[in-house]
N, C-alpha and C positions, 0 to 999 in steps of 0.2 A: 230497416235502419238498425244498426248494429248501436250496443247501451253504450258505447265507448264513446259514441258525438256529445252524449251529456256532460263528458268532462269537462269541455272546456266552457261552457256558461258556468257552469258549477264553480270551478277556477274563479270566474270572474265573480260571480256573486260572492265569493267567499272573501277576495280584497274588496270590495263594494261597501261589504260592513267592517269588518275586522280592521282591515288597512286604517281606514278615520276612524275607526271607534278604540284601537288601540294606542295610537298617535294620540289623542286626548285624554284617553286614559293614563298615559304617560306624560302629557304636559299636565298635567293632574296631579304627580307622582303617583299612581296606582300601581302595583306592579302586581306579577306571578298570578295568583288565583281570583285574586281580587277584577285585576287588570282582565283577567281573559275572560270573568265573569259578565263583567260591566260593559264588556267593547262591543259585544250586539246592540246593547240598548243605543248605546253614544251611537252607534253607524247608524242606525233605524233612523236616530233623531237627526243626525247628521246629512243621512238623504232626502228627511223629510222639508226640511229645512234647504237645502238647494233647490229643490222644484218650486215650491215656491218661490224664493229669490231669484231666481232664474226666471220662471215665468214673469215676475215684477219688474224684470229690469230688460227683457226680451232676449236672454239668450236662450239658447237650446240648450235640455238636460245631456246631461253627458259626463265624459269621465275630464274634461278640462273645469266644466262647474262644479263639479265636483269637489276634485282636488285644489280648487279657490278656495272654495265655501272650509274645508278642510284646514285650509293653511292659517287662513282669517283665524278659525276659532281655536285651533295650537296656538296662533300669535296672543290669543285674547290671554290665555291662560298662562302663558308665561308672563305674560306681561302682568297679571294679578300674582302671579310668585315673586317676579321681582320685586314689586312695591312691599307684599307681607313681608320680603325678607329687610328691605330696606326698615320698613318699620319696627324690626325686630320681631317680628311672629311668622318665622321661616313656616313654611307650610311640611309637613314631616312626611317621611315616605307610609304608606299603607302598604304593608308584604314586603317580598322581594321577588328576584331574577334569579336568585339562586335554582338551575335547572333540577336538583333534587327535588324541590319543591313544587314544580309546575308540570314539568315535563310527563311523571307517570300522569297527572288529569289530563294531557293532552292526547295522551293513547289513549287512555279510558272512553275520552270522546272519541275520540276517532271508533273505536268499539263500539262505543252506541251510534254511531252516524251510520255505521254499514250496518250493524241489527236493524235498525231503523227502515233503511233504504233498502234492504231484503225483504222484510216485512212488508212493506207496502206493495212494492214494485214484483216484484217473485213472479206473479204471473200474468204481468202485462210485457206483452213481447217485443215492442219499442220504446222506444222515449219519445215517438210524435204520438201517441194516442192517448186522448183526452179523458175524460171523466164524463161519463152519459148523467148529468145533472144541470138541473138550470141554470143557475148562477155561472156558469163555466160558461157561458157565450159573451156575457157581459164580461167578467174578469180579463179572459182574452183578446177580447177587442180592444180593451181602457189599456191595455200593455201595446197593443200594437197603435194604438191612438198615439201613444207617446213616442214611440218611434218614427211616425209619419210625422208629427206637430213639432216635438220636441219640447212639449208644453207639459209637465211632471207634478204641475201645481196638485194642491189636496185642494185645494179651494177654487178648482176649475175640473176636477175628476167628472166629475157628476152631471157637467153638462152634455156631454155622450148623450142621455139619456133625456136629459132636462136643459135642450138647447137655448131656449127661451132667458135663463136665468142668467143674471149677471155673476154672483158666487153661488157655486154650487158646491157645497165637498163632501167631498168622498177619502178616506183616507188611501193615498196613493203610493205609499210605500215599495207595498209589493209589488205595485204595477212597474213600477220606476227600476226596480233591483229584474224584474224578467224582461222590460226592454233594453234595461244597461247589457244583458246577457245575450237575450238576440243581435243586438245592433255591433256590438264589441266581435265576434265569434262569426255571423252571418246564417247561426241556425233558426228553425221555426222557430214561431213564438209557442207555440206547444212544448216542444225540446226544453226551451228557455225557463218557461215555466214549471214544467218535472223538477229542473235544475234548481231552481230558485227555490222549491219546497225540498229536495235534499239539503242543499247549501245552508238551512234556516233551522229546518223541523230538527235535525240533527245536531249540528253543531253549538248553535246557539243554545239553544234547550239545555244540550247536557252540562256544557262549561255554567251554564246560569243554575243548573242543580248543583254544580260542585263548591260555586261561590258560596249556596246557600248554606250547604250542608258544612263547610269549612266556618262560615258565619257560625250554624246554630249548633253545632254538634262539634267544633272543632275543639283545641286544648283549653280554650277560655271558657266554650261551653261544657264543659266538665270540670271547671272548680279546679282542674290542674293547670296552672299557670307555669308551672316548671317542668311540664312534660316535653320530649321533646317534639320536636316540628315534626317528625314522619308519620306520627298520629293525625295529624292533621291535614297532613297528606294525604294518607291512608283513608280518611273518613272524604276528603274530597274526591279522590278517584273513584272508589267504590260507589259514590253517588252517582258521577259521570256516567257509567256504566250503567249503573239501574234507570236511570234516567229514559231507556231503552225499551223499560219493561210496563210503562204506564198502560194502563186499558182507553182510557176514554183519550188521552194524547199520546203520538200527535196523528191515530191515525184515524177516527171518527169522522173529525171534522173535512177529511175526504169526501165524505159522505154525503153532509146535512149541507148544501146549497150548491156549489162546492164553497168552504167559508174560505179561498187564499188567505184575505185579510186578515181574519178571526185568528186562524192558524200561524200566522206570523204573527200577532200579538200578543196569543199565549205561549209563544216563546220567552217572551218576555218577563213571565209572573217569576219563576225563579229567582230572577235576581232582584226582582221589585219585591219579592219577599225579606230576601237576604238585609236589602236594604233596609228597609221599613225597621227587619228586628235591629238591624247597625245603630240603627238610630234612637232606638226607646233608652232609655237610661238607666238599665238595672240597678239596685241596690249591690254594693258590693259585697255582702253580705248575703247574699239568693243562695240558695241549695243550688241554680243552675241559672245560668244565664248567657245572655249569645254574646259574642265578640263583640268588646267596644275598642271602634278603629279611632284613631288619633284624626284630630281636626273634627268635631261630629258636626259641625258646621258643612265642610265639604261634605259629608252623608247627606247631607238635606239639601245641598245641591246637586247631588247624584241621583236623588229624588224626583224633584223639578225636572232635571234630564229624563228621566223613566218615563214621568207623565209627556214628554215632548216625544218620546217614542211610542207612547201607545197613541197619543193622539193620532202623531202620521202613519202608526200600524194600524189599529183600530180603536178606538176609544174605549169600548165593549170589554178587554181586558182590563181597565181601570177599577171597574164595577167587581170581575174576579178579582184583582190582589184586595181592595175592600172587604170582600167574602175572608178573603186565605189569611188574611194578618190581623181578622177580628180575634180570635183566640189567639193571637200572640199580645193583641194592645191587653187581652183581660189578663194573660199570664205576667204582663209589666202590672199593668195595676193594683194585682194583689201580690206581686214582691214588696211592691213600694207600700201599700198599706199592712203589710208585714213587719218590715222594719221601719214604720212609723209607730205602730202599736208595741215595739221591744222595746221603744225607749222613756216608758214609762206608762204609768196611769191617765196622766195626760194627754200622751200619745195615743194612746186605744181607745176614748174618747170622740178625738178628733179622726181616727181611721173609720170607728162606727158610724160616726157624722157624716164622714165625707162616701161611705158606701154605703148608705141608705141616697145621700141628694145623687151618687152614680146610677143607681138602681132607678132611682124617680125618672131621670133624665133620659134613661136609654128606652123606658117603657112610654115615657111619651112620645121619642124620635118612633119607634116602632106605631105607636098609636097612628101621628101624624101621615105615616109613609102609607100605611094601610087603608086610611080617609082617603089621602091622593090616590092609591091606585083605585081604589071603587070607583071613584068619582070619576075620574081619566077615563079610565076603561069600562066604565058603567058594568062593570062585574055581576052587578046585584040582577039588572033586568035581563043582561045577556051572559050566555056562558061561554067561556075562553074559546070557543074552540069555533065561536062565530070572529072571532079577531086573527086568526090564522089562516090561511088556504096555500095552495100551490105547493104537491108534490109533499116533500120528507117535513114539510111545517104543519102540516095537520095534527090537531092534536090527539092521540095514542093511549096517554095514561092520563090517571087521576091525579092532583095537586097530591097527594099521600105519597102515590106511588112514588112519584118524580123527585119527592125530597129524600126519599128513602131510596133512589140511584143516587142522587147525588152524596149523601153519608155514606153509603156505601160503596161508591167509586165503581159503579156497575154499569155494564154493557149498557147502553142508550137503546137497545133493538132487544125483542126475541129471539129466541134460537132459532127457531124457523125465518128469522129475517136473513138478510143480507146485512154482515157488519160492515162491510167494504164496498165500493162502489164496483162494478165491473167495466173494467177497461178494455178488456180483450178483444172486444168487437168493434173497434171504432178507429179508425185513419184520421186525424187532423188535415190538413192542407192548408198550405200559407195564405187562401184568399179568406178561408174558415176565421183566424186568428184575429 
């Protein structure tokens, strides 16, 4: 099978998210880098959100529930512009459309989507051959479930496996985005799924770097407020692009199960970081600080949205942007106890006060977390590596070693391992799927 039948799943997954994730982005007013940032998260939560509904109300997943569930939550949202404007608090645009401004990040991705998709794929010589790891039998059957059932719920995913149960979930996202692909097109659900990991790993990923980097490094992240916009441009494209060259994503998680889900929800951390920093309230006054977008009200609903995308991506990403925006919450807190302590003796005072009761609090949260996990995982009598089995879960290194890959953004494997899974040996067939 020639790599050119991938296109058109690809095609489809690619309106699957973008199509309703931009459309609300835009009943939003979000526009340009912002808008093309955010429109993965909204589509993830926007599909996740019709299998369910859909399953609740007995129709079948597909591109008509779809496009309901779509129109519904465009209506919701203008219908909340209308009222703020009625009330006099027009809701204000975020960015613009101006194509000088968006257009080079959309090549840029488009340049990390084919890096991306060479990198992986390079020496697997179809798009029906699978990934020889465990998880890769259950993923593709829960995608091919959905296209026999029509049933896309997250909160019925699981019973594949766990028939017995009344709610089972599974986050179904990605399942749902490779059976939209098969069913839409009429290739394997292997094909489908190659597709739905180009359409995600790629695109998504890198436009959700460009948001970030526009966020934290753009004109307002540099104390130049009257620079102009091509800097900011400039600093979002070139993210895009690098966005291509990460080690541990997005092409590891190939590897370790195969993780579908995992891997379509650390898509997501980008712009849940973007957000997160949109959101903290710098001092205006910071040596540096990230873009503060108008309405930060809406940012904390774009928030709420992220978390309704990792839920029906995977929830497991929630836990990384917690990780990724811990040193940006400390980088807000000591601006603000910065310029609380410049505006007097009273002030420095109250900042020493208030970062000694921070220091107290984060060392008991840390205390308490570490009792639970003993105690959970009875750590103390057994050691980690009786809590793991099956294949690439065994555990490998020592708690030292593994915090020190993770500072260091280091290969997950040895040299003498295999970073990649090998594909080359293996034919899917649609009874397989």
């Amino acid at each position: 099978m020639s790599w050119t039948a991938v296109a058109p799943p690809v095609a489809v997954v690619l309106a699957a998210v973008f199509g309703p994730g931009l459309a609300l982005a835009a009943a939003a007013r979000l526009r340009g880098v912002v808008a093309l940032g955010v429109a993965g998260p909204l589509g993830y939560a926007i599909v996740g959100i019709t299998g369910v509904v859909a399953a609740a109300v007995h129709v079948p997943f597909g591109w008509p529930a779809l496009l309901v569930m779509t129109a519904v939550l465009v209506a919701l949202a203008i219908g909340l512009r209308a009222l703020l404007r009625r009330a006099g608090a027009p809701l204000p645009p975020w960015d613009t459309w101006r194509p000088a401004t968006w257009a080079p990040v959309v090549v840029g991705a488009a340049v990390a989507t084919t890096a991306i998709t060479i990198v992986a794929f390079a020496h697997v010589p179809s798009p029906d051959r699978i990934t020889q790891t465990y998880d890769t039998v259950f993923h593709l059957n829960a995608a091919a479930s959905i296209v026999e059932t029509g049933d896309a719920s997250s909160l019925h995913l699981y019973r594949l496996t766990h028939p017995g149960k009344d709610l089972a979930f599974y986050p179904a996202v990605w399942h749902s985005l490779t059976a939209l692909g098969a069913e839409s097109t009429g290739v394997d659900i292997a094909v489908a799924a190659n597709a739905t990991w180009i359409a995600t790993a790629g695109p998504v990923f890198s436009l959700g770097a460009a948001f970030l980097s526009a966020v934290v490094f753009g004109r307002a992240g540099l104390r130049r407020d009257d620079a102009p916009a091509v800097q900011r441009t400039v600093v979002a494209t070139v993210a895009a692009v690098l966005a291509s060259t990460f080690v541990a994503f997005p092409y590891l998680l190939l590897d370790f199960g195969t993780l579908y889900p995992n891997g379509l929800a650390y898509t997501l951390l980008p712009a849940g970081v973007a957000i997160t920093a949109a959101l903290l309230p710098f001092p205006d006054g910071a040596p540096w600080r990230p873009e503060s977008p108008p309405a930060r009200w809406r940012t904390g609903v774009l928030l709420l949205a992220w978390g309704a995308a990792a839920a029906f991506a995977h929830p497991r990403s929630a836990v990384a942007l917690l990780v990724l925006a811990t040193p940006m919450a400390v980088a807000w807190f000591a601006a603000r106890m910065s310029a609380l302590a410049a505006t007097g003796q009273r002030g420095r005072r109250r900042a020493r006060t208030t970062w000694v009761v921070a220091v107290l609090v984060a060392a008991a949260l840390v205390a308490v977390v570490a009792v639970g996990v003993l105690h959970y995982y009875t750590a103390g009598g057994r050691p980690i590596s009786d809590h793991l089995n099956g294949g690439p879960a065994l555990a490998r290194e020592s708690f030292p070693q593994a915090l020190l890959q993770g500072l260091l953004a280091t290969s997950l494997v040895a040299p003498s391992q295999s970073a990649l899974p090998r594909r080359c040996c293996s034919r899917s067939s649609r009874s397989s799927g």
